[in-house]
C-alpha positions in Angstrom: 0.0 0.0 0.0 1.2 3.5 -0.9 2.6 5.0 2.2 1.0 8.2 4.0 4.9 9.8 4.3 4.8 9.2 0.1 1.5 11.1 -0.1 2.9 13.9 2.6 5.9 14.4 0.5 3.9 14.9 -2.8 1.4 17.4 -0.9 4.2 19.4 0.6 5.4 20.4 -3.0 1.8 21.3 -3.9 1.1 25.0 -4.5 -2.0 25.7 -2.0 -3.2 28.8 -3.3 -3.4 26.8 -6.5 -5.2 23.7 -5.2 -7.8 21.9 -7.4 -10.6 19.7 -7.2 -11.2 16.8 -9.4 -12.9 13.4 -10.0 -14.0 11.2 -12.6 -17.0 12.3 -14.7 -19.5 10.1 -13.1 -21.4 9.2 -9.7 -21.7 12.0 -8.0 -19.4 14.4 -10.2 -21.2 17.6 -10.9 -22.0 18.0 -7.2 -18.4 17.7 -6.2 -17.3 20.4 -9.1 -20.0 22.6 -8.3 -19.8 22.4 -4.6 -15.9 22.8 -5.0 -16.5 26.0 -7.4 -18.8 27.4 -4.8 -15.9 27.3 -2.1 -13.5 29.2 -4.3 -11.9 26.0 -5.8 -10.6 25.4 -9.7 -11.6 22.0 -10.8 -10.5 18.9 -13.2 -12.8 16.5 -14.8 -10.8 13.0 -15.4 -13.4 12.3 -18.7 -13.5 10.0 -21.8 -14.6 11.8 -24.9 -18.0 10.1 -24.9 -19.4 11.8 -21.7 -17.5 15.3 -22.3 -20.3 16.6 -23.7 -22.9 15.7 -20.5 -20.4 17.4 -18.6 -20.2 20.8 -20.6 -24.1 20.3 -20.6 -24.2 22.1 -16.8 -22.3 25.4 -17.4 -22.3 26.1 -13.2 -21.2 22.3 -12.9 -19.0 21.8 -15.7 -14.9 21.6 -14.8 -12.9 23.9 -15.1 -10.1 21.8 -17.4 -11.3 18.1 -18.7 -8.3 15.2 -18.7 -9.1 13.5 -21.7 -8.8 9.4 -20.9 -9.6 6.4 -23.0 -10.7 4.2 -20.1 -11.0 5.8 -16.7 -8.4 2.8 -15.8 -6.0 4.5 -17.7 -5.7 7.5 -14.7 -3.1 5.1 -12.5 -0.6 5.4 -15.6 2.0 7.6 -14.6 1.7 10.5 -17.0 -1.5 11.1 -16.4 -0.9 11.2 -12.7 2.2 13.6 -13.7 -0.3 15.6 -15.0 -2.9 15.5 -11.7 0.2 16.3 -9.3 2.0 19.1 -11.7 -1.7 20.8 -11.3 -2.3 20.4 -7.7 -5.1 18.2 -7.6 -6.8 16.4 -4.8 -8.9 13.6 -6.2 -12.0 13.4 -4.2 -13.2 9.7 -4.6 -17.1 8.2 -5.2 -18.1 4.8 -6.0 -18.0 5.2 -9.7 -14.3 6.3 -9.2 -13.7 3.1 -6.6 -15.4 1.1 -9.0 -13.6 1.6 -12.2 -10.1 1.8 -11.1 -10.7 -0.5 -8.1 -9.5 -0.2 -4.8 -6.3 -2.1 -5.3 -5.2 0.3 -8.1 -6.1 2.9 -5.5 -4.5 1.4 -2.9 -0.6 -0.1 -4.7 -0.7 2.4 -7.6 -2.3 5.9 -7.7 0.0 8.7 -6.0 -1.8 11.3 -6.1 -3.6 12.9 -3.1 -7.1 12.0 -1.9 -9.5 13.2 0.4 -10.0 11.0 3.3 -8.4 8.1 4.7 -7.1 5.7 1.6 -7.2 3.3 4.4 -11.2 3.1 4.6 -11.0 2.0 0.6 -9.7 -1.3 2.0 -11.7 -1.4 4.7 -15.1 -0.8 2.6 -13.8 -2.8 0.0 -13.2 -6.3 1.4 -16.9 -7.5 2.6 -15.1 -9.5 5.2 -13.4 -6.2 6.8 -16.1 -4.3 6.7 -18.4 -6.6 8.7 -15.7 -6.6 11.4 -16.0 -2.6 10.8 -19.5 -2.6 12.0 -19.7 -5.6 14.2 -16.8 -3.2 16.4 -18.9 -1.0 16.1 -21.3 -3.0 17.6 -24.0 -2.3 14.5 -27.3 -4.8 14.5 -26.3 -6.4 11.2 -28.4 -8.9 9.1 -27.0 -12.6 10.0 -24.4 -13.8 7.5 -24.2 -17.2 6.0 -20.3 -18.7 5.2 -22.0 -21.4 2.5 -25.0 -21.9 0.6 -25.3 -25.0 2.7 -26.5 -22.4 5.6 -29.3 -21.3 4.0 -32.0 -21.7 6.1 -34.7 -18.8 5.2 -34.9 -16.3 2.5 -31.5 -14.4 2.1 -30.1 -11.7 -0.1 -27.3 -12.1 -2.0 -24.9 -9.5 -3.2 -21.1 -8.6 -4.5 -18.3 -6.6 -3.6 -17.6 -3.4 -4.9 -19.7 -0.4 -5.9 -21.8 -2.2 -8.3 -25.2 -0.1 -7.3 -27.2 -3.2 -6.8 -26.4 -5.2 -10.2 -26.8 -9.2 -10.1 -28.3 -8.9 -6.9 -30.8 -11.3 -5.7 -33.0 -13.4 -3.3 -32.5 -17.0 -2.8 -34.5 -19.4 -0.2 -32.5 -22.5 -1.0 -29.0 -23.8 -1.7 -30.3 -25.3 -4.7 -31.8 -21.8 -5.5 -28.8 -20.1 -5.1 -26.7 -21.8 -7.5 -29.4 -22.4 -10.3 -29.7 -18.3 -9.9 -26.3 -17.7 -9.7 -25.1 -19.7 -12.6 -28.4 -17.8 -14.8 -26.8 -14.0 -13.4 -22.9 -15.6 -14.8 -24.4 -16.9 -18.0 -26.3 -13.8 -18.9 -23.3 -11.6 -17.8 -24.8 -9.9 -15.4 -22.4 -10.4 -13.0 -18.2 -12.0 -13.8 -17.4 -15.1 -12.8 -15.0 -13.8 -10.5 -17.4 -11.8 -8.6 -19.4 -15.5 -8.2 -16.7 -16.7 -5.9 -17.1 -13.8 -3.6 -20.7 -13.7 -3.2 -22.0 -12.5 0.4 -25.1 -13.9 1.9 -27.4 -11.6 4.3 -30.3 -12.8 5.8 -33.3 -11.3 4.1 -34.2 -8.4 6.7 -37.8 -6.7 6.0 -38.7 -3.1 6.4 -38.1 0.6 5.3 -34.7 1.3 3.9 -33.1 4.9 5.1 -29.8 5.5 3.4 -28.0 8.5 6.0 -25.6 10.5 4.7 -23.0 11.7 7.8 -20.3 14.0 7.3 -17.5 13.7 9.8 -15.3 16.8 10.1 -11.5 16.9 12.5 -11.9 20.6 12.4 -14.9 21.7 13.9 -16.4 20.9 17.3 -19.9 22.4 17.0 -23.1 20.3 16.7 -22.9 16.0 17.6 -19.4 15.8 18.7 -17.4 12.6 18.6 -13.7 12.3 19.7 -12.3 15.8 18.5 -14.3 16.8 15.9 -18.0 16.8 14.8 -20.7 14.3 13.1 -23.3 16.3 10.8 -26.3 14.2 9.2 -26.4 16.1 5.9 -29.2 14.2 3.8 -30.9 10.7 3.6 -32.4 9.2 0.4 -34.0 6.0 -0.3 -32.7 4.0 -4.0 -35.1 3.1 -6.5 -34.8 -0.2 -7.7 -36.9 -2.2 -10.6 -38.0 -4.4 -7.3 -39.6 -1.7 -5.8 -42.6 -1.7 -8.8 -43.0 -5.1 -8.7 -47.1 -4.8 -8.5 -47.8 -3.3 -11.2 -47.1 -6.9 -12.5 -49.0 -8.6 -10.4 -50.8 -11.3 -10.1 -47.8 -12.6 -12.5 -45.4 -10.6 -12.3 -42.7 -10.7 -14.6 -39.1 -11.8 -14.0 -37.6 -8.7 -15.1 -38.7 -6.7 -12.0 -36.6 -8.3 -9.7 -33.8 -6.4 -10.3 -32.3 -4.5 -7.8 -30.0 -2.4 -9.6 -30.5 1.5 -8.8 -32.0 3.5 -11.1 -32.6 6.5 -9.1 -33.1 8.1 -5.7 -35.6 9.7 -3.7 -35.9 11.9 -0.8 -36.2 11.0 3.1 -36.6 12.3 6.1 -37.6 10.5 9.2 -39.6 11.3 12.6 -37.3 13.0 14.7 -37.0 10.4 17.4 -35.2 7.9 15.0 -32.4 11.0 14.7 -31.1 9.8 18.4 -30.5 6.4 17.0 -29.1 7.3 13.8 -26.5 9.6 15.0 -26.0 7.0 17.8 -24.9 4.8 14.7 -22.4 7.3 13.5 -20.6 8.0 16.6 -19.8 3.9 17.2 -18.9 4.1 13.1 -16.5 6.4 13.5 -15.0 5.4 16.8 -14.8 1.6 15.9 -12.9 3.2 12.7 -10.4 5.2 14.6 -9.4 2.3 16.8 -9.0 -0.1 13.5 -7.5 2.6 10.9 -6.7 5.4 12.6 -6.7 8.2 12.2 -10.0 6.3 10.7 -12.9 7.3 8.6 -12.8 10.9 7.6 -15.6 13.1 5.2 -18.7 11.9 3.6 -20.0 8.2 4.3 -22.9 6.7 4.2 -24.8 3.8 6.4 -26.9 1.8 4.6 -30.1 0.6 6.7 -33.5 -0.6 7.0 -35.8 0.2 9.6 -38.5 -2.1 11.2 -40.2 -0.5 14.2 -40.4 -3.8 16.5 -36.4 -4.4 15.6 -35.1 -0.8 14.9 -32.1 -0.2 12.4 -30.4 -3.0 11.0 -27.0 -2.0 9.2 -26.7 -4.0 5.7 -23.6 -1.8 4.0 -21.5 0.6 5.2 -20.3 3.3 1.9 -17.2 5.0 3.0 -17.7 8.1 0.7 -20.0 10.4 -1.1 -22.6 8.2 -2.0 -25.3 9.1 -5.3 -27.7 9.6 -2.8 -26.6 12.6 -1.7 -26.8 14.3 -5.8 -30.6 15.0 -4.2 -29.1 18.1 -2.4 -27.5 20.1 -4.3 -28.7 23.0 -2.1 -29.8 22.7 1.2 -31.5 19.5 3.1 -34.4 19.3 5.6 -30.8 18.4 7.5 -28.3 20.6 6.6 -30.7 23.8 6.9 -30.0 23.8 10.6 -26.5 23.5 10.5 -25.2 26.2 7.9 -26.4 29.5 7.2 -25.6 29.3 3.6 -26.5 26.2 0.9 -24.8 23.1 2.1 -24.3 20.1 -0.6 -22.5 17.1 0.3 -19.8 18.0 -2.5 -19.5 21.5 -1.1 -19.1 20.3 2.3 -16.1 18.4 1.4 -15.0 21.4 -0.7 -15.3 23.5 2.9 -13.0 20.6 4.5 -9.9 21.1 2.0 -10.6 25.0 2.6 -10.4 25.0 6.1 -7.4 22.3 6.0 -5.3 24.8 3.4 -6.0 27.8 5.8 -5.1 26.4 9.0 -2.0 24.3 7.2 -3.5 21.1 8.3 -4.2 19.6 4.9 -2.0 16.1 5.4 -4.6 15.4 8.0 -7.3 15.1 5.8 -5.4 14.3 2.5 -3.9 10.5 1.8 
């Protein structure tokens, strides 16, 4: 793994009046470069010629300066990443960016600084370490079954990586299991490779609430944990094929249980779940600090559902900006009572590197 003194050494020869934002043109993208442009911030677009033109579509979101690759793999060859550090740019990551250069790229290959903890990318990565994460944590999580043999109910079945849902199913059976996971390999749905490393949840019923968190080193106001502050910036629910699956009924057709997101909608919850949920994001963080110090840092996102007699259960942890948050450009129903001006989740990570740059503590939030 790429050390955090390699990382240091790079940022110390950055210009930081001359600090810029970028990403890959995906995910959650035009938040990030219009919050960043509202904190003062030039921004790079890492783009392949096909999407340029979405991109150039949203004058107030568009980059400032586009790097032109063929496949968004290609960013972890060195002269494009000669290019990212001779420009000063911190790479802000979201799941499209995890996804298509993968974590181990991120992790072995890619020096160039990123907001957060590089740290958490393994940690929310590998299904295995982030269950220890949360059970730390001491989460409710769904229970987990180490075979197909196991299976002893309905259970949900699902892959690593930032995948948004796709080749996801429901399975009540070994023999289930296997005839649907051989149909998802044989259709290409998912890769064969991703077979091997399937992870199976017990099926847990209810409402799904996806919270965004924010958690800042620098500030002290508001839901404090350790030394710095927990904000609960947004929530959203996903949309999912699944979710209109009776408009088909009685018979409903095979093609609606899918639960890749499409889209996202809205959320907010009766204030007394908000004790609970930022209850959840206090033991996140702290189970984080004592596993990957200085542990997670910024934007994540825990991934629950909600039944009243059983209260949260915690199915995913996302150890980023998450799509959800693309809702909010502006303000939240959340975010209203915690800053005076318009708060996105791309501009509040903006407002991080800010405040880092002008109180010379930028290698604390930077890896």
């Amino acid at each position: 793994m790429i050390s955090k003194k390699t990382i240091n050494n790079i940022l110390s020869e950055y210009d930081s009046k001359k600090i810029r934002i970028g990403t890959i043109c995906s995910h959650s993208a035009l938040q990030i470069f219009h919050g960043a442009r509202q904190e003062g911030f030039a921004t790079l677009g890492i783009c392949t010629e096909d999407r340029k033109k979405v991109y150039e579509a949203f004058p107030l979101a568009t980059p400032d300066e586009f790097l032109i690759v063929d496949n968004f793999k290609d960013i972890v060859k060195e002269k494009f990443q000669d290019n990212l550090r001779d420009k000063n740019v911190i790479i802000v990551p979201h799941g499209s960016f995890v996804e298509y250069v993968g974590p181990e790229a991120l992790l072995t290959f890619f020096n160039v600084p990123m907001f957060g903890n590089r740290k958490t990318l393994e940690w929310e990565g590998d299904r295995s370490k982030q269950r220890i994460w949360l059970e730390k944590a001491d989460l409710k999580l769904p229970k987990e079954y180490k075979h197909p043999s196991e299976i002893d109910g309905k259970v949900f079945v699902k892959f690593s990586g930032a995948k948004g849902g796709k080749g996801f199913f429901t399975a009540n059976s070994e023999t289930e299991y296997y005839k649907k996971l051989k149909e998802k390999v044989k259709k290409g749905i998912i890769r064969e490779e991703d077979s091997l490393n399937a992870a199976i949840q017990e099926f847990v019923s209810g409402v799904r609430y996806y919270n965004h968190y924010f958690f800042s080193i620098f500030e002290n106001y508001g839901f404090k944990v350790g030394k710095g502050a927990l904000e609960l910036l947004s929530m959203d629910k996903r949309i999912e094929p699944i979710d209109e699956s009776q408009r088909g009924l009685p018979d409903v057709p095979e093609e609606f249980y899918d639960y890749t997101v499409t889209g996202n909608q809205p959320v907010i919850v009766r204030e007394s779940l908000l004790p609970k949920i930022f209850e959840m994001g206090n033991k996140t963080i702290l189970s984080s600090i004592r596993l990957f110090p200085p542990g997670m840092l910024g934007a994540f996102c825990l991934e629950t559902i909600y039944q009243p007699e059983k209260g949260f259960t915690v199915f995913e942890i996302s150890a980023r900006i998450v799509a959800g948050t693309n809702l909010y450009p502006t303000n939240s129903p959340y975010s209203v009572y915690i800053f005076k001006e318009q708060m996105s989740t791309g501009r509040r990570i903006a407002r991080e590197l800010k405040t880092g740059i002008e109180t010379n503590a930028l290698d604390k939030i930077v890896f």
